[in-house]
N, C-alpha and C positions, 0 to 999 in steps of 0.2 A: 547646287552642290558646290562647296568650297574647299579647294585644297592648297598645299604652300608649297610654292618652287621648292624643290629640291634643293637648286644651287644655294651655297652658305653663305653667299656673298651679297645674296638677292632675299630668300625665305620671306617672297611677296604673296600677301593671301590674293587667288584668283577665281574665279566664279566658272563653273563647267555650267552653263544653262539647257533647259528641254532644248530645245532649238540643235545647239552644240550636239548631245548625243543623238539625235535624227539626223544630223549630217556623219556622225561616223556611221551610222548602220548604213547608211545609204552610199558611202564610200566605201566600207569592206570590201576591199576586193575580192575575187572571184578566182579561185588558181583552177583548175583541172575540176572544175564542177563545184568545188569546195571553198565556202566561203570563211574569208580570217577578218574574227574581230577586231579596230582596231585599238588596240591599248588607250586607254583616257592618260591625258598628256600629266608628266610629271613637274612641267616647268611653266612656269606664266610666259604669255605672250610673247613679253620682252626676251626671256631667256631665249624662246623657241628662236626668233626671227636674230639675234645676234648669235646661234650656231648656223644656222642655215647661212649668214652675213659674212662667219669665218672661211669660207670656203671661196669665196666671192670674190674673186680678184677681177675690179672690172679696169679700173685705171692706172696701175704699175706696169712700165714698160721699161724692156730691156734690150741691149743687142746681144745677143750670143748664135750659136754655129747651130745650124738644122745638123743632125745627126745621121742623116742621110748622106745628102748633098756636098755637106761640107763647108755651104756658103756662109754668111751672116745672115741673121733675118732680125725681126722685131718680134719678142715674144712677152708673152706675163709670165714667162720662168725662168727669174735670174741664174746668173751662168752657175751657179753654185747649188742650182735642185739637183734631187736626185734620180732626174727623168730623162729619159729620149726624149727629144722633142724636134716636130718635122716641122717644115715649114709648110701650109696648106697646102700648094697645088700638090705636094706629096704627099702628105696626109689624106687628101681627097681621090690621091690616084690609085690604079692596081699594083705597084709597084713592091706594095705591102700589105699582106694581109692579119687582119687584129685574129684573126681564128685560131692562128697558129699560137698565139700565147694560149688557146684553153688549155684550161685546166682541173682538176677533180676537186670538189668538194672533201675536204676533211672535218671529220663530224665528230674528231677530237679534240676542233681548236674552233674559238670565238669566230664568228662570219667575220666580224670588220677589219680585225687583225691580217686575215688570208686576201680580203678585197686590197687594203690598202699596200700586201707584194704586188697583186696584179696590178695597181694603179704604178705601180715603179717597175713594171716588167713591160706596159702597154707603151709606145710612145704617142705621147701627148703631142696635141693640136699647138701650133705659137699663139695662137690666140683665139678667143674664142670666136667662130666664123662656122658656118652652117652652108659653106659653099654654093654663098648666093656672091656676088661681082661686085666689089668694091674699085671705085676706080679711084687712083692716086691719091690715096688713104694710107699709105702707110702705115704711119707713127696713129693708130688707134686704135679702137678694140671692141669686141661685143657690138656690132654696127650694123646695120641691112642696107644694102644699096646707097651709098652714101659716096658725094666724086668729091675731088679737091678739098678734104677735111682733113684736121690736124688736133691731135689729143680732143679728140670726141670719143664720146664711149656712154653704150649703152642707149641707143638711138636707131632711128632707119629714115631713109630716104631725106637726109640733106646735101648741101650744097654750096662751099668755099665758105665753110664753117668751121672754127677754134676755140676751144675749151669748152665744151659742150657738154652736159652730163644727163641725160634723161632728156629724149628729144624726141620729135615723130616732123618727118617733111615741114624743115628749116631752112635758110637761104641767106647767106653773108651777114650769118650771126655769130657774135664773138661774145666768150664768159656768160654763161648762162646754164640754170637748173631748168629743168620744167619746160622748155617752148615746144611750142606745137602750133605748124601750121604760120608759123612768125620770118618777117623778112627785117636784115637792116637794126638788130636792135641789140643793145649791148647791156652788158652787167644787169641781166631780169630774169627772175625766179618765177615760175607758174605761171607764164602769159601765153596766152593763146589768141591766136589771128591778131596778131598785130603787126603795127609797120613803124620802121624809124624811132623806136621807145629804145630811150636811156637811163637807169639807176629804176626800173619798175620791177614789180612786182603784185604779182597775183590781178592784175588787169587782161581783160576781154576784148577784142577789137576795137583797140587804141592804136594812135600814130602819130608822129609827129609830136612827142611830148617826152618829160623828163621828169623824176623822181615822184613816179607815181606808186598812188596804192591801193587795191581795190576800186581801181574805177573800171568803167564797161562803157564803149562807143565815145570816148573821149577824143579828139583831137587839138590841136596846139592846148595843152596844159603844163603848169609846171609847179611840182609839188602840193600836189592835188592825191587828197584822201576821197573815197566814198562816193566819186559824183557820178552821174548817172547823163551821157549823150550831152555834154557840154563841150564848148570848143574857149577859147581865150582866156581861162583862169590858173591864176596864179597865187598861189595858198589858199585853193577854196574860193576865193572871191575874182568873181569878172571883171575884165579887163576888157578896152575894145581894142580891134585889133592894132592900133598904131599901137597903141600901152605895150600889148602882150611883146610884139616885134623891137621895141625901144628897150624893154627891158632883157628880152634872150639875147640883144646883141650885145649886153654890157657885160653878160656872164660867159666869163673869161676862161671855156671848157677845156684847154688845151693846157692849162695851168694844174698842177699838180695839186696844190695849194691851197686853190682856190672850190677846186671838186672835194676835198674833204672835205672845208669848214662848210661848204652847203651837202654834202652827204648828214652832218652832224646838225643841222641846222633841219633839215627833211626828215628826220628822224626825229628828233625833238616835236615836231609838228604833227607826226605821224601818233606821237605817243598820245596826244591830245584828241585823240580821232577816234569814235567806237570804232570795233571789231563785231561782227558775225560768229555766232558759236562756231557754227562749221560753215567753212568755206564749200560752196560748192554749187551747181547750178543743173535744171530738168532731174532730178532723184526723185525715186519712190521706195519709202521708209528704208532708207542708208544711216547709217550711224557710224561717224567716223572723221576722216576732214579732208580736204581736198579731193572729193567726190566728184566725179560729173558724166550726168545719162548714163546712171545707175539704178538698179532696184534689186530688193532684196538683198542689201548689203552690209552685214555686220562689223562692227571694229574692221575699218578696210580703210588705206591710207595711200594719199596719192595714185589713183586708179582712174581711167574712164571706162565704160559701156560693163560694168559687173555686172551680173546677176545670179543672185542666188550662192553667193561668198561671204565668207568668214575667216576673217585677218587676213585678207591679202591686202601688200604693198609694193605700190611701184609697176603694177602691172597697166599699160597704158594703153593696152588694145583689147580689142570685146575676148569675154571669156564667162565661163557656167559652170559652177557647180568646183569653187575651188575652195581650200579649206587649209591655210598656213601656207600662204604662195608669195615667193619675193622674185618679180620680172620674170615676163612680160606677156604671154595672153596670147594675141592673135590668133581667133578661135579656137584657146583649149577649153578643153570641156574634162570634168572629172578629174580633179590633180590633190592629192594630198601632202602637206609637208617636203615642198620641193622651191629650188631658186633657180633659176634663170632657165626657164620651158617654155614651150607654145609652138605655135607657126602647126595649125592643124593637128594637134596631137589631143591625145585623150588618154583618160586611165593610166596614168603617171604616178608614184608613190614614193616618194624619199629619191629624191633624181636631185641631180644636178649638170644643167648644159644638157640635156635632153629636150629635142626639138625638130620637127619638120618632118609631118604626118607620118609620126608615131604614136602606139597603142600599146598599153598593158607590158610597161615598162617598170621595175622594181629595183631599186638601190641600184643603181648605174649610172655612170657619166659620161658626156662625151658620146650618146648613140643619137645616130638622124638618120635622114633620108629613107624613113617606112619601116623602121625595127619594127617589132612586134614582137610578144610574149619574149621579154628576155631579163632576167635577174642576175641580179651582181656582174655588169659588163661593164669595158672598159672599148670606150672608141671605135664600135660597129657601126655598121653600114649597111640599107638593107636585107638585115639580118631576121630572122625569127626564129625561138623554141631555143635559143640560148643560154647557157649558165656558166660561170665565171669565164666564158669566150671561148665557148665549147658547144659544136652542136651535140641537137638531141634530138629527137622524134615529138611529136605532140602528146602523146601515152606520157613516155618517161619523161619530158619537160615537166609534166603537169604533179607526178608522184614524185620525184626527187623537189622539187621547188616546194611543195608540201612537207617532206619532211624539212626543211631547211628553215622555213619558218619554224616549225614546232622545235627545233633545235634554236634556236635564235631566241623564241619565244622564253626557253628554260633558260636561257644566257640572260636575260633581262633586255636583248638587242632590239627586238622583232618594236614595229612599232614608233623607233625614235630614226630621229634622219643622222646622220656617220658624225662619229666624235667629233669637236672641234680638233684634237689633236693627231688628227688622221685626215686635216686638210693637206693641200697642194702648196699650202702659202704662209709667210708668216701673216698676223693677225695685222698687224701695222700695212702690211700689204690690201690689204682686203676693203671691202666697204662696212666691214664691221665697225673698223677707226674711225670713219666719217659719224656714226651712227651710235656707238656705243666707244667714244674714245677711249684707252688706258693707257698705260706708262709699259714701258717694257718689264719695269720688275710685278708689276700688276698683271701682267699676262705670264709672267712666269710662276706666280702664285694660282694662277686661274689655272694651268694649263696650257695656254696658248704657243702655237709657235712666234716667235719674233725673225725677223729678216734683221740681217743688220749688212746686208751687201749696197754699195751706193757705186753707181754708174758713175765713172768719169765722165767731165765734161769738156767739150772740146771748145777751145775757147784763146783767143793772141792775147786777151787781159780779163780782169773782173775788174769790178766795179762797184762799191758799196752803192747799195740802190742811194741812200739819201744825198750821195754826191752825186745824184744823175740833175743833171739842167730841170727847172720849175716847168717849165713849157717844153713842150713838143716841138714846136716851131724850133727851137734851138738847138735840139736832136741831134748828130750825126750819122749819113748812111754807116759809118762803121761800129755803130752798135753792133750790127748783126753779126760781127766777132767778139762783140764782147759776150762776159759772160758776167749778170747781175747776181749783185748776194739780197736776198730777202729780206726785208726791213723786219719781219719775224723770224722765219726760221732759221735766218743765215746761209739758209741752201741757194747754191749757184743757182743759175737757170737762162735761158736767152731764149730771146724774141727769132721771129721767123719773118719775110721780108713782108709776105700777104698781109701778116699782123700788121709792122709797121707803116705798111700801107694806109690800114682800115683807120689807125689810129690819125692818120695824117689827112685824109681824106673828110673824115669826121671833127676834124678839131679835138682830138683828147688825148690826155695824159698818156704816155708811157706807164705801164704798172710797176709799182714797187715791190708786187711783193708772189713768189713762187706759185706755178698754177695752181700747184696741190692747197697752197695755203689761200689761195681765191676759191679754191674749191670748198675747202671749210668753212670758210669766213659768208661763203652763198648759205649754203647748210647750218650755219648760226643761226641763219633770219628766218628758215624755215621750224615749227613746233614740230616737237617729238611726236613718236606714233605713238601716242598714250590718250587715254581720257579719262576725263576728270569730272567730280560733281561741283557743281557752283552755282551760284544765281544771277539772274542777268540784274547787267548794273542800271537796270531802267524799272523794269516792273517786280525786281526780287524774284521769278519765276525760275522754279530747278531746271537747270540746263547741262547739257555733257557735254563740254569741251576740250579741244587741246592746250587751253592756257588753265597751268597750275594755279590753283588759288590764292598761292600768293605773290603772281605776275601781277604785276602795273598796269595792263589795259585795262580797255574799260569794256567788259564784252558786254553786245547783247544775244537777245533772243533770236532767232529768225524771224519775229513778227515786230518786236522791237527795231531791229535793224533796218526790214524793209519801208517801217514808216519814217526812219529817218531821212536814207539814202533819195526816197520817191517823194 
């Protein structure tokens, strides 16, 4: 069956397959014995996963005052929302209870309209945290167990880790998308179990190597595409080890200068190199990219241990039976049209920040710690048989939550996850911008909100990055009052001393250029969650990948590929 996004900006034809509708019937949820179809989706993929993305503030930090307390804290709600906001150990404590905002159903006005007073009547969390122990973490956000980290977000269990974005148990690793399981390795996108890797990306337990790509069990290599358990090559071609050692000592890493024109030099090399349709490794019939020990996995992106999912992204921990999911997994089971869930939960439907062995949760945010049966809440705590943060008996939860959908349903509501313009954020705030960039007057055409509040920075000077010394070696300790302006954005920004350490210890550059704009610039090198028909460039054999047909690589097949690689 084929229908066209709604959105006017988008009206992309997308395909509803048999498959697709066996997972909505098997997803309806269940209210008070009574089960709700749910709606066949009005927007493609893409639409779905950048409203769900608006809501998504995982990396904008600010300081403003707990509303409680009084204090200052670190929150993702610049001082200019229009929310309470606690700082956790209060938000977590008794000292407040979210009960007391319920409120009545009006079944004279639209559900999202009346959710979105509650969500400005509840006070909000500073960041999003599920009251597990971060130790001297501050300045981060969306994090599980994570000590000595600095602007990491959306990750759990690392360790004297900076600029981190999608992680899982990491260890004195700086700038990086994607590691898992990685110690020692800097500026690397999708590496897994590796050690000492610098300028890599999408490599397997490698170490001790530099401007990799798609290699697996490599050690001393440098600028090295596709090789499989090799040690001492350099462009591909082996080296013995005096060669390999003769030539890393001449490359001059600590040089500003000298690390682009070989970034630009590895990349040119790189372009010359097949690619793999889909990246990804132990899958059983997965369709999508960046897969790994998955099965039963349809259009599903950057994910390990799926099964039995459809469009999910980014979710990096085991999870079943999910269907339009953005982060993170750790055993959920049964989630429909929701972004940042998991940590034992199930039966989850249009949620956002809903996590940590919860069940049979609808259009709510911000509930953990064993909610159960609750609709349209804001920031409970094991709570159950709630609605707009009002108890109710199990009888009357299950009859009022029934008409509420069939009211919702008549709205056109029921079925889609909360307007983009009834987020918490502006859009520029969010991971929507990483993902689906636009211009502010482009989101003001869309809908969207825009932020335009910018944190002062405390700072004795700046400093135009391209007036900062070539070498690191030439550095001075009192950088760490300076404050650098972005060779792109022009936005201030300053180093932290741990940074400056890693950077000196290592031999490398100072960065030129603002985290956020390293943050994009990692996310350039990564392919969109789209797929596409084309034929591989070896045997012409139709293949679905993430490189648009008319990208410059050179893709193959997976069977094409592995006769090369082996």
């Amino acid at each position: 069956m084929q229908r066209i996004c709604i959105n006017s900006w988008c009206a992309e034809a997308f395909e509803i397959t048999d498959d697709d509708l066996a997972c909505y019937k098997k997803l309806a949820p269940v209210i008070g014995g009574q089960t709700h179809e749910l709606p066949l989706p009005d927007f493609c993929f893409s639409c779905r996963l950048q409203r769900r993305l608006a809501f998504y503030n995982s990396r904008s930090l600010y300081k403003r005052i707990c509303d409680f307390s009084g204090k200052q804290v670190v929150s993702v709600f610049s001082p200019d929302k229009p929310f309470k906001v606690y700082d956790k150990d209060i938000w977590f404590s008794d000292a407040w209870n979210p009960l007391s905002y319920g409120r009545d159903f009006d079944f004279d006005r639209p559900f999202f309209s009346q959710f979105r007073e509650l969500m400005e009547a509840v006070p909000q969390l500073a960041i999003t945290h599920f009251g597990w122990e971060n130790i001297n973490s501050e300045f981060t956000n969306d994090n599980y167990k994570i000590k000595n980290c600095y602007l990491t977000f959306d990750g759990e269990q690392a360790e004297d880790c900076y600029y981190l974005h999608s992680f899982v148990m990491d260890k004195n690793c700086v700038d990086g998308v994607h590691l898992m399981l990685s110690e020692l390795c800097y500026e690397c996108v999708h590496c897994t179990q590796c050690y000492a890797l610098r300028f890599a990306r999408y490599s397997n337990n490698c170490s001790d190597s530099e401007f990799l790509r798609d290699c697996i069990g490599c050690k001393n290599c440098f600028g090295c595409a596709n090789l499989r358990q090799k040690q001492y090559c350099i462009w591909n071609e082996q080296k013995t080890k005096q060669e390999y050692e003769t030539f890393l000592q001449s490359f001059e890493s600590s040089s500003h200068d000298v690390v682009q024109a070989m970034r630009k030099k590895a990349e040119d090399f790189f372009s010359r190199q097949p690619v793999k349709s889909m990246r990804g490794e132990q899958n059983q019939n997965v369709v999508g990219d960046n897969m790994n020990q998955s099965k039963n996995a349809h259009w599903c992106f950057d994910c390990y241990n799926q099964e039995d999912c459809r469009y999910t992204t980014n979710c990096m921990m085991p999870a079943k039976d999910l269907f339009d999911v953005h982060v993170w997994g750790d055993g959920l089971e049964l989630a429909y049209d929701c972004c940042v869930i998991g940590a034992d939960s199930r039966e989850l439907f249009f949620d956002y920040a809903v996590a940590s062995n919860c069940t049979d949760i609808l259009y709510s945010t911000y509930c953990s710690q064993g909610c159960s049966h609750c609709f349209g809440c804001v920031g409970l705590r094991r709570s159950k048989y709630c609605i707009f943060n009002q108890q109710y008996s199990e009888e009357e939860y299950g009859k009022l939550v029934n008409r509420i959908i069939d009211h919702m349903r008549q709205a056109g509501e029921w079925g889609r996850f909360f307007p983009s313009e009834y987020s918490f954020f502006g859009y520029n705030e969010t991971m929507a911008q990483t993902f689906f960039p636009l211009t502010k007057e482009e989101c003001k055409k869309r809908g969207y909100r825009w932020c335009d509040y910018e944190a002062a920075i405390e700072a004795t000077r700046t400093i135009p990055a391209a007036q900062l010394p070539d070498n690191s070696a030439d550095i001075p300790d009192d950088i760490l009052n300076w404050a650098i302006v972005c060779e792109v954005s022009k936005k201030p920004f300053k180093i932290i001393k741990q940074e400056l350490d890693f950077y000196r210890t290592h031999r490398l550059s100072i960065p030129r250029r603002h985290p956020n704009q390293r943050h994009f610039d990692r996310y350039a090198l990564k392919n969109p969650f789209k797929l596409f028909d084309r034929t591989c460039a070896k045997c012409s054999k139709a293949i679905q990948t993430s490189y648009a047909p008319d990208r410059p690589e050179i893709v193959y097949c997976e069977e094409c590929y592995l006769k090369e690689v082996y």
